[in-house]
N, C-alpha and C positions, 0 to 999 in steps of 0.2 A: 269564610269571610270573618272579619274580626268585627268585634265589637268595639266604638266608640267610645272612649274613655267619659266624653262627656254625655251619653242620655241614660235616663234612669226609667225605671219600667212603672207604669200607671199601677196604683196597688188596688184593692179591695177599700174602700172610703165604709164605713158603717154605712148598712143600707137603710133607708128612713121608711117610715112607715107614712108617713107621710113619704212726713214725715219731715221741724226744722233736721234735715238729714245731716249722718255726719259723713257717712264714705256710702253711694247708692252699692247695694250687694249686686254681686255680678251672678247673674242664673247658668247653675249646674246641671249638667246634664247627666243621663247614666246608661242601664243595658234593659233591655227586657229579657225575659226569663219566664220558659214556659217549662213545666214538668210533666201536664197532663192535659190530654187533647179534651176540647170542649166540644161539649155534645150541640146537636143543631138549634137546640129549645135554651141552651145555657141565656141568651139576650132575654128571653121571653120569661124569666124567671119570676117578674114583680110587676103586676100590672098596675095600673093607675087607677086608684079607688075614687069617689065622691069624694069631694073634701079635701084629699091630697095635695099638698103643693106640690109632690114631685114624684116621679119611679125612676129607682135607677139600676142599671146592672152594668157589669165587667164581667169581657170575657177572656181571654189568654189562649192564645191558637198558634197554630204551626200549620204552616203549607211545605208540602215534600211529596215524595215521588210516590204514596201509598195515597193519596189525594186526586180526583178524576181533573183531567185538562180542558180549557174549551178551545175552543175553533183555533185561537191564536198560540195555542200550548204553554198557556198558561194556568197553575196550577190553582185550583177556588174551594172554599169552603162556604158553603149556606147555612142560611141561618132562617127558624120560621119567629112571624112577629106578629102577635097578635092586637091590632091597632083599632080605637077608636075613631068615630067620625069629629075634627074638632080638635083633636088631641095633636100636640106638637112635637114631630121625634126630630129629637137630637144625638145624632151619632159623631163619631170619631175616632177613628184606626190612628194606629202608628208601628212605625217599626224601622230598625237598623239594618235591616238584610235587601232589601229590595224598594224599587217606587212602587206607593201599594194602589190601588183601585178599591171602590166600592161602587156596588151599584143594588136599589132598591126598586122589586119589583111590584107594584099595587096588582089586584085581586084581577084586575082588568086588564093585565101584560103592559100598563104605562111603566115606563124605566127611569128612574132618575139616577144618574150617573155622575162619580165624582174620579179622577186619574189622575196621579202625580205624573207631568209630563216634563217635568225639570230634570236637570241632569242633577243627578242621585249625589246629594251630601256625604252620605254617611248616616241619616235616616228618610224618612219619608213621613207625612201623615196629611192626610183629607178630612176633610170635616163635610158633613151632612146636614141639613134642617129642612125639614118637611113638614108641613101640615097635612092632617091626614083627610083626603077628600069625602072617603068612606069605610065605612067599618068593614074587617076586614081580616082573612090572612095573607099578610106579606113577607115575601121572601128577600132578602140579605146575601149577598152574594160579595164575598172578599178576596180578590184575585191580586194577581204583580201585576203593572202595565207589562214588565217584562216577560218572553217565556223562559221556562222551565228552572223561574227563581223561587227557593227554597228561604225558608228561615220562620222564626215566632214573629208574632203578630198582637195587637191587643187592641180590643177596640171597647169604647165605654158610650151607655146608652142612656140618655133624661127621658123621661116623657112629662112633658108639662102640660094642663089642664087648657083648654079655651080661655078662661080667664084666668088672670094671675090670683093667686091664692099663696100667702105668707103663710110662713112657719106659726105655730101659738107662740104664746108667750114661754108656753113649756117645753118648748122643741131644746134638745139639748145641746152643745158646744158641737159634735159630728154633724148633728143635722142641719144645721145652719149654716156650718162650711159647705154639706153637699149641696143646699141650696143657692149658694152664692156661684158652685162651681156651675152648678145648671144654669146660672143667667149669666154666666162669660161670653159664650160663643156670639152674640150677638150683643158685647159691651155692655150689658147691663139694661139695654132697650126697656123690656119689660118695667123694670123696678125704676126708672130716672123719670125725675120731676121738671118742675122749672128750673130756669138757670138765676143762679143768688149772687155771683161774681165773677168778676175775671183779675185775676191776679197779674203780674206784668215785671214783677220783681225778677224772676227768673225762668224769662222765658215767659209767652200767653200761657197763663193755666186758667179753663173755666171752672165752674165750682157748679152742682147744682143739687139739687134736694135727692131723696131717696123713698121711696115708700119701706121699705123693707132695713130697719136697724136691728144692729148684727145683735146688741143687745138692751131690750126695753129702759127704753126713757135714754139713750145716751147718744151720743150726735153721731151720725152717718154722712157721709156722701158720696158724690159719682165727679171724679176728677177727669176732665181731658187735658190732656197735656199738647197744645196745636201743634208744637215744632217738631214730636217725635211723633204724634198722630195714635196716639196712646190713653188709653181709656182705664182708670183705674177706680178700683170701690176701697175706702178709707172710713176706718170706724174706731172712736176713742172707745176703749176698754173700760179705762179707769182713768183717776185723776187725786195725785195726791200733795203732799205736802215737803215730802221725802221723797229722794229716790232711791232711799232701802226699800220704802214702802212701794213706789210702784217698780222693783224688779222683782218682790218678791210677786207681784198680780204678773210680771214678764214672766216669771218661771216655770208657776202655775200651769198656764197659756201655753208655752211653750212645750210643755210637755204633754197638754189635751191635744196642740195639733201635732206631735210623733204618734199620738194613740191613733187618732184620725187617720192619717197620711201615712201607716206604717211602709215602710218600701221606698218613702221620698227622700232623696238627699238632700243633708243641709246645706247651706251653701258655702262658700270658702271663708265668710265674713260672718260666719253665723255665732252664737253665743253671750254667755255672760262679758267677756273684755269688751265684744264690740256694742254691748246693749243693743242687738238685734238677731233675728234669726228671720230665716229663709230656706222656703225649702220649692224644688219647683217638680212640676212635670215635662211633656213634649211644650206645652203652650200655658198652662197655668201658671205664674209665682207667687207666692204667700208670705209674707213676711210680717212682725212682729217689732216692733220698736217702740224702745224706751226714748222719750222726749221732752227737752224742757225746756218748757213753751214761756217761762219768765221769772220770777222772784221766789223761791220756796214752791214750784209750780212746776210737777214731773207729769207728763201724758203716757199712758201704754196704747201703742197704734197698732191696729192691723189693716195691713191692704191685700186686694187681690189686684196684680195685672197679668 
């Protein structure tokens, strides 16, 4: 089977220890790429400490015919997780080869089960969120809806705290991106406040507050967009007077999230001519833009949608 010119393969994000637009960038897709088969503990690698705002692991797997089958002949790989009571796992697989399935077994044989049952694009991927009822080993289990379909696979794992817990003020440029990727799957729920406006210039857009700024003391918020039903996080970097001065804070930027996001492509609009850059996964996009918001008055933006 061939690979999809457009999906790119989820990378390794640093693990924590803990726009006025001018052209909207169009998200790039790429391949996944596996070398080396993941052991059954590789998810279970960083658990969630006190204090933590987040655990996260990636793992990169292959289903093939050296792989045991179940009842439908379809080929699975497991995974053991070691989960507290309280704690919120966030899972999500993808891949180009087949429609994938996952399913989560608690200590108690209850199943939670997630199966791509669309006719097959060209990739696949399901997403997972669970509260964990009780402490706990659980098993992970990654199969094809289909049988006897073969190909790499990648799946990425949050564990968030009962209560929401922000980065410090010292959490670095990677750790704040992984923390923003951990409050995607559910739009930002967690971190969004009240609502401060509704814009109407283009299209309903509401505006509302954020607990979590991407960086201390500088404006944050949580955008929906109602007519595309699109939930995005926007955060001014910097603000200057020039915009030598803020492409040279674009560059910067720009080059901490390739360190971050190694393995992501940029997108077809991305760079210094178009004063923006973008780089996406299966469902995340990130983007970086220079903007200038009035007289002598340049913004650098980042969003996630």
């Amino acid at each position: 089977m061939k690979y999809l010119p457009y999906l790119i393969l989820f990378i390794t994000l640093s693990v924590p220890t803990f726009a006025q637009k001018t052209k909207k960038p169009v998200k790039k897709k790429g391949k996944v790429t596996v070398k080396t088969p993941a052991s059954q503990t590789a998810l279970d690698a960083h658990l969630l400490q006190p204090g933590q705002a987040f655990a996260y692991d990636i793992v990169k797997g292959n289903l093939g015919k050296t792989d045991p089958q179940d009842a439908d002949k379809s080929y699975y790989d497991t995974y053991t997780l070691n989960l507290k009571e309280g704690e919120e796992l966030r899972l999500e697989a993808a891949t180009d080869w087949y429609r994938i399935a996952i399913s989560l077994e608690s200590p108690d044989k209850q199943v939670q089960t997630k199966k791509d049952t669309d006719e097959f694009p060209g990739f696949s991927i399901q997403k997972l969120s669970y509260k964990i009822p009780v402490m706990g080993t659980y098993q992970l289990k990654v199969s094809s809806t289909d049988p006897n379909s073969a190909g790499d696979y990648v799946i990425r794992k949050y564990l968030l705290p009962a209560e929401v817990i922000l980065p410090t003020e010292q959490a670095d440029f990677c750790e704040r991106v992984n923390f923003l990727l951990s409050q995607h799957q559910d739009h930002f729920s967690r971190i969004k406040g009240k609502k401060t406006k509704t814009d109407k210039k283009a299209g309903i857009t509401d505006h509302f507050q954020t607990s979590f700024a991407f960086l201390p003391g500088k404006n944050s918020e949580i955008i929906f967009e109602t007519e595309q039903e699109k939930t995005k996080y926007q955060a001014v970097l910097g603000e200057f007077s020039t915009k030598d001065q803020a492409k040279q804070l674009f560059t910067q930027h720009v080059n901490q999230l390739k360190s971050c996001l190694q393995g992501w492509e940029p997108d077809e609009l991305s760079g210094e001519k178009f004063e923006q850059f973008g780089v996406s996964s299966y469902t995340d996009f990130i983007s970086l833009t220079v903007k200038e918001i009035g007289k002598k008055k340049f913004q650098v933006i980042l969003g996630l949608d």
